[in-house]
C-alpha positions as CSV (number, residue, x, y, z in Angstrom):
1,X,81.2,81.6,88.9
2,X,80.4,85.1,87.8
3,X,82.5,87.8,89.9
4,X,80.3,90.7,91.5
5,X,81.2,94.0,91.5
6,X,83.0,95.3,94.6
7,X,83.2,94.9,98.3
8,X,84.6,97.1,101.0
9,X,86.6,95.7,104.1
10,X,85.7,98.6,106.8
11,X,88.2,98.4,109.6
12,X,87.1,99.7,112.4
13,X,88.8,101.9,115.7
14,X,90.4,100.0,118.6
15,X,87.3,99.9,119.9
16,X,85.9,97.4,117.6
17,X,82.9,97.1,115.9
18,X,80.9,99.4,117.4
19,X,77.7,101.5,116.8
20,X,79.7,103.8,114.3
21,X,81.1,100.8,112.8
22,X,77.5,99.4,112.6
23,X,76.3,102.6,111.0
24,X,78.9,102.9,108.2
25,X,78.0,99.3,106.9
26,X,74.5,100.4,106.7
27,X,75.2,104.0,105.0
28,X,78.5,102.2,102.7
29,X,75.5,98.9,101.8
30,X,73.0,101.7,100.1
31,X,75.7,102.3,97.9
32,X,75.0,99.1,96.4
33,X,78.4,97.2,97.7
34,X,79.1,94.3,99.8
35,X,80.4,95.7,103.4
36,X,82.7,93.0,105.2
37,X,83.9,94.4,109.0
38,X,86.2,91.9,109.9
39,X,86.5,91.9,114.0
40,X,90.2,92.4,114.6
41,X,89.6,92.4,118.5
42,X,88.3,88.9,118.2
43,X,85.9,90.0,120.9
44,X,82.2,90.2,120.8
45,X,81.6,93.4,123.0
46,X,83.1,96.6,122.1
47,X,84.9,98.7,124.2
48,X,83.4,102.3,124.9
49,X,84.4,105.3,124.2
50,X,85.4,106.2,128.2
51,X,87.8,103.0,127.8
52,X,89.9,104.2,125.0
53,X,93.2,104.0,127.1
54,X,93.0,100.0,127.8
55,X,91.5,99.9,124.1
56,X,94.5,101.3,123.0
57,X,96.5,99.5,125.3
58,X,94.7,96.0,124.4
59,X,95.2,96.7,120.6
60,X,98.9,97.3,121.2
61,X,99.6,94.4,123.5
62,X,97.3,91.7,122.0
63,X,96.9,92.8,117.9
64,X,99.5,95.1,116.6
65,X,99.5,96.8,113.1
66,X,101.5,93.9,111.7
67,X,99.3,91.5,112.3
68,X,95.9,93.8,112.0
69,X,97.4,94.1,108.2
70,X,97.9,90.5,107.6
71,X,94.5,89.7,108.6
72,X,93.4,92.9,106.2
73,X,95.3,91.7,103.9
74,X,94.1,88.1,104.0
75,X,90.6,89.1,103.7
76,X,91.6,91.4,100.2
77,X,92.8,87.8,98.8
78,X,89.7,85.9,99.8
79,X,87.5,88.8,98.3
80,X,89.0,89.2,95.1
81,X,88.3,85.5,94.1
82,X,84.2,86.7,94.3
83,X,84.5,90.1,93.5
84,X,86.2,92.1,90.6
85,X,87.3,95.4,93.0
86,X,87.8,94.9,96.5
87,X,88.7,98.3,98.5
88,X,89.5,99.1,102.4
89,X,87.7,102.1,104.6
90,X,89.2,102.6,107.7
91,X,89.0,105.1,110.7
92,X,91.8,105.8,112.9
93,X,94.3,103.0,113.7
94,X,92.1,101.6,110.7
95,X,93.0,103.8,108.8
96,X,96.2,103.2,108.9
97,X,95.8,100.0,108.5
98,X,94.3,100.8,105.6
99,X,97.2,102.9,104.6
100,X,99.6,100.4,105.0
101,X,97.2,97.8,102.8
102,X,97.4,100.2,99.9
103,X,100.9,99.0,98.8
104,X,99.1,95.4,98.3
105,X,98.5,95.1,94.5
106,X,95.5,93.3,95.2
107,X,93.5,96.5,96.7
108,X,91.8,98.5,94.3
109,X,90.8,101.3,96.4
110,X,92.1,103.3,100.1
111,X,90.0,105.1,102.3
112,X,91.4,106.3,105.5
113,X,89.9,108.5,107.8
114,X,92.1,109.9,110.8
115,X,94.9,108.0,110.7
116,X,97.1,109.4,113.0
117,X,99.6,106.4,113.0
118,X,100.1,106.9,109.4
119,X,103.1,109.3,110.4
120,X,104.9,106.8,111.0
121,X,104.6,105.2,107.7
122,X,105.5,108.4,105.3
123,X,107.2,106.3,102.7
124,X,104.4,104.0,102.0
125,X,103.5,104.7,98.1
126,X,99.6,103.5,97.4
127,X,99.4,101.3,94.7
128,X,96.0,101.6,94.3
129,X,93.9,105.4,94.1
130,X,94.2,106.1,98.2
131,X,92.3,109.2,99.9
132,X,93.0,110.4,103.3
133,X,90.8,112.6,105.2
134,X,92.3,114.3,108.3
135,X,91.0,116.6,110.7
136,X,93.0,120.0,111.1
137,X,93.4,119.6,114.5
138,X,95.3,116.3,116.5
139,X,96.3,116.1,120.0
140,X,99.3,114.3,119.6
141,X,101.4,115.8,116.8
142,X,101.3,118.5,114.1
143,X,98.7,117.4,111.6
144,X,99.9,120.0,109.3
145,X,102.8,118.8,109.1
146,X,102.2,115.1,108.4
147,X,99.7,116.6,105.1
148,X,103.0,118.5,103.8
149,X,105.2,115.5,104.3
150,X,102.8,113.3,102.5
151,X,101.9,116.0,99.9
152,X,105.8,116.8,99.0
153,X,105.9,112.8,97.8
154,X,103.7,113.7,94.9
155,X,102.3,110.2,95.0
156,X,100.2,109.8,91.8
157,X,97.6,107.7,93.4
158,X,96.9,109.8,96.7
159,X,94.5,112.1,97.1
160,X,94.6,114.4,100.6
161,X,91.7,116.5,102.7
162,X,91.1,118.0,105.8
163,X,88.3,119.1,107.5
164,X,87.9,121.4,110.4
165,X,87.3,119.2,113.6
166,X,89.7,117.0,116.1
167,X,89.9,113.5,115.5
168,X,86.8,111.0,115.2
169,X,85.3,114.3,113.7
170,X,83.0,111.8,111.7
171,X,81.8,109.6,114.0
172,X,77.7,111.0,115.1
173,X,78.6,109.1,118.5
174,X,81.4,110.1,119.6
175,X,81.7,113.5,121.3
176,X,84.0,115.0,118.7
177,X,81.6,114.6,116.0
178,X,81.5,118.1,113.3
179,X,78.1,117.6,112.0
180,X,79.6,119.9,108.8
181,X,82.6,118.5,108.7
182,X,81.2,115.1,108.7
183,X,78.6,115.6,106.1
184,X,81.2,117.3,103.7
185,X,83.9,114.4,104.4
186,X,81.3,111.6,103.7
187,X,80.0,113.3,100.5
188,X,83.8,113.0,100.0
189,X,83.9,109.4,100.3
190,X,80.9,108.7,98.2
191,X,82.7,110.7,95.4
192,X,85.9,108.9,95.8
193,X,84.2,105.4,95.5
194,X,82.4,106.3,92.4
195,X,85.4,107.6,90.4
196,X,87.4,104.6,91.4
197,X,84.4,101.4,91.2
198,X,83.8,103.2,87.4
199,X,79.9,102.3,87.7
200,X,77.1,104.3,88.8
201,X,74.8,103.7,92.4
């Protein structure tokens, strides 16, 4: 069986796969690539917005990032047996799952897109070409500083940029969306996928 070209795992927010979610595999399929959104919640309604603390809370308690990975993870094996690159978008605590996918030799592309958890995983090195878009502004820690952290690494593969906004900055439904921001970061991620899939839209 002849392999198609690519496909993108999109992870989605602890929220699941929402209207955002739904909107990025529409804008990601006119790019010409397969969009798989695997639901980690393993539940059919997603949470809103207003819930994020028992989001949050049922993410930590019921999924975890170890076991959001290995799912990640086992989908990037499944794919690449149809498909010549497989690559992972991911927004907030997708993202860093995303992030901590990149070290699987498998992946041939990283998006990650406001993820904040990914301070606590500093000495991950991407072994695949890895951007991470952040917004200048988070609630819980020094953004800044997490950018220089990663930056002093000099990781050959990552690529960094930050956008004026808070956190979800891209998302058009959520109330932190940065119109500007948002267009310039997407344009961002178009660019990034067409260096790295080597074949034009």
């Amino acid at each position: 069986m002849e392999k198609q070209d690519a496909a993108i795992i999109l992870v989605h927010e602890i929220y699941g796969v929402n209207e955002n979610m739904k909107y990025m595999i529409k804008r990601l399929s006119k790019l010409g690539i397969d969009i798989i959104c695997p639901n980690l919640l393993h539940r059919e309604t997603p949470y809103k917005y207003t819930e994020e603390a028992t989001a949050y809370q049922n993410f930590v308690q019921n999924i975890g990032f170890e076991s959001a990975v290995q799912q990640v993870n086992q989908v990037i094996t499944g794919l690449k047996q149809r498909y010549m690159k497989v690559g992972v978008v991911g927004f907030s605590i997708g993202a860093t799952i995303a992030w901590l996918c990149s070290e699987n030799r498998m992946c041939d592309f990283v998006v990650g897109c406001y993820g904040s958890r990914i301070r606590n995983h500093t000495d991950i090195e991407p072994a695949c070409p890895t951007l991470l878009l952040f917004p200048n502004e988070e609630k819980g820690f020094d953004v800044h500083t997490l950018i220089e952290r990663l930056k002093k690494k000099e990781y050959k593969n990552l690529e960094i940029k930050d956008f004026p906004g808070v956190h979800g900055f891209i998302d058009s439904f959520s109330p932190n969306y940065h119109e500007v921001s948002a267009s310039e970061a997407l344009q961002c991620i178009d660019e990034f996928l067409q260096n790295h899939l080597n074949y034009n839209f």
